[in-house]
N, C-alpha and C positions, 0 to 999 in steps of 0.2 A: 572728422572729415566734413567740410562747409557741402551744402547742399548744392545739387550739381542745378542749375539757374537753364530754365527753356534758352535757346537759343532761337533768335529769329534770322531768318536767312536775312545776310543784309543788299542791297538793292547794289548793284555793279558796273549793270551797263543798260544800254538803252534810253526809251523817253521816258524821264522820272513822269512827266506832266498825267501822259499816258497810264504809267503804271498806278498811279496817285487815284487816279479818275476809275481805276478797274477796282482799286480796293474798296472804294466809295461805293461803288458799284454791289461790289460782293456783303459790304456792310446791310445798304438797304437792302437786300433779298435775303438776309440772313438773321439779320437781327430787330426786334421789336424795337427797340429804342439803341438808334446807329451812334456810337461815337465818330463823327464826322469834324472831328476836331483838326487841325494843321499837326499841332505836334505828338496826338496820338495816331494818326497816319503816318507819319515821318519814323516814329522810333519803330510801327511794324514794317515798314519799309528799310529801315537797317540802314537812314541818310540822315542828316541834320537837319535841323528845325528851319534851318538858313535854307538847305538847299531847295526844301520845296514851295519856301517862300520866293523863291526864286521864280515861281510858275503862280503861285496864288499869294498875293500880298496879303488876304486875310482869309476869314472863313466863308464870308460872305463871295467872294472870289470863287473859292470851293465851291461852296454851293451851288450858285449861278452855273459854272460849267459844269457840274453835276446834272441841273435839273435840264441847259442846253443839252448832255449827251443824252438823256434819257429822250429828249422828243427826237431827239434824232435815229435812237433807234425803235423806239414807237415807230417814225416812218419808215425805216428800210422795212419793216417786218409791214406796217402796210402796204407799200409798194412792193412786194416781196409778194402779196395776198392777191392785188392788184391785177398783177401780169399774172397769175396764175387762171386767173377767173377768164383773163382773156382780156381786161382793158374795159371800157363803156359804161355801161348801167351796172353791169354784175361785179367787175373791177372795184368801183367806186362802192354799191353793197360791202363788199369785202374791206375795204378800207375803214368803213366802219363797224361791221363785227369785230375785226383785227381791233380796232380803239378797245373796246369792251373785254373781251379776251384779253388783250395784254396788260389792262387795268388792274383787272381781277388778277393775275398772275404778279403784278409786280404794283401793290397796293401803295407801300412806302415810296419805292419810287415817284407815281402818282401824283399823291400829294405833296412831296416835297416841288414836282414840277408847278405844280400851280400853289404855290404859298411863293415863289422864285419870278413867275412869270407876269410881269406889270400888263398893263393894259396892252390887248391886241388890237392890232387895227387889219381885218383882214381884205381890207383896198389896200392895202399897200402894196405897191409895185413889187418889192421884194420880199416876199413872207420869206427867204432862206436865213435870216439873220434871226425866224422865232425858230430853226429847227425844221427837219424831213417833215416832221407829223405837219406842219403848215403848210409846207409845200402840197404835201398830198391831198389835203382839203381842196388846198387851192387850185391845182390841178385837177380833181377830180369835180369839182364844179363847173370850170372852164368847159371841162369834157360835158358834160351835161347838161347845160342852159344853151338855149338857143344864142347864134352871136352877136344880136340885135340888145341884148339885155346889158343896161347899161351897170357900168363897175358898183353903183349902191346898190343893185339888185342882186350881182352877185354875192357882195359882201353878206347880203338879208339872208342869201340862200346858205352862205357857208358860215351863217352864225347859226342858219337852221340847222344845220347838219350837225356842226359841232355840238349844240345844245343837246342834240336828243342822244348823243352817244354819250356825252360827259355827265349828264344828268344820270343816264340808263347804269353809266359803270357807276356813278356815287351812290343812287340810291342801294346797287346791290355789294357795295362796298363799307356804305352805311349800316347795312344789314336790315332795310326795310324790305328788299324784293331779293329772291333767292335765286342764288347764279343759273340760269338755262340755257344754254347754247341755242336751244331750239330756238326758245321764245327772244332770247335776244335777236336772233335770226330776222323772225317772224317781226319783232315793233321794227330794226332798223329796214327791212324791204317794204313797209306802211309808207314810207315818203316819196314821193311822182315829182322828180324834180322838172317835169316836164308841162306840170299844170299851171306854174309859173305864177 
């Protein structure tokens, strides 16, 4: 008797695009080294190699919307943290513990966003096109610089902000500073966006 072979459920209905992008998803949180390949997502997906070239013409495609969904759910869970705190100084706090926190939580993720993400410009009229997590910087600087401060200033401020959280999460990602909630706390409420 031939050995009975795994069956993978195969993909039926719905947005393949969608579903392509959760398994990618479920790779990086799962696996040390993610096969993120086109036609080895397709065959656990149970479709053709054609059909999901249909949504990603290559891997680099993949990827790209990959590291795009990951800032974007970096921001709902900022903005998520955000409203909870109540909006203003402690809102914006939160938005960046929330960076650190979800770093350390989803490592892989992380860095494949920033080995994907070219040069920021955060003047730019429309950060939605880097992704929520840009938005919410952006937003959350706006909220907090006086409105007299002209767009290179805010930009200064929300490369400051982003530095100290993306620095904070790689060094303890890196493994040179040990994960603290507290004290991550404590360095990201050290900055007075209001000293200008």
């Amino acid at each position: 008797m031939p050995p009975v072979l795994p069956v993978t459920a195969p993909y039926h209905h719905g947005d393949l695009r969608a579903a392509a992008l959760e398994m990618g998803m479920e790779r990086l949180a799962s696996q040390g080294q993610p096969d993120l390949g086109l036609r080895a997502l397709a065959r656990d997906l149970g479709v053709s190699a054609t059909a999901l070239y249909r949504h990603f013409p290559n891997k680099d495609a993949l990827l790209d919307a990959l590291a795009l969904e990951g800032l974007n759910r970096l921001g709902q869970n900022q903005a998520e943290a955000a409203a909870k705190a109540g909006g203003g100084r402690d809102g914006f706090a939160e938005v960046g513990v929330t960076y650190v926190t979800w770093a350390v939580r989803n490592p892989a993720l992380l860095r494949l966003i920033y080995n994907r993400v070219g040069q920021v410009d955060l003047a730019a009229d429309d950060p939605t096109a880097m992704g929520e997590a840009f938005h919410q910087l952006r937003a959350g600087i706006a909220a907090m610089m006086p409105d007299e401060m002209s767009r290179e200033e805010r930009a200064a401020a929300a490369l400051h902000a982003w530095s100290l959280v993306h620095g904070l999460a790689m060094l303890i990602l890196d493994g040179q500073v040990e994960y603290d909630p507290a004290m991550v706390r404590k360095v990201v409420l050290m900055t007075d966006f209001n000293a200008g």
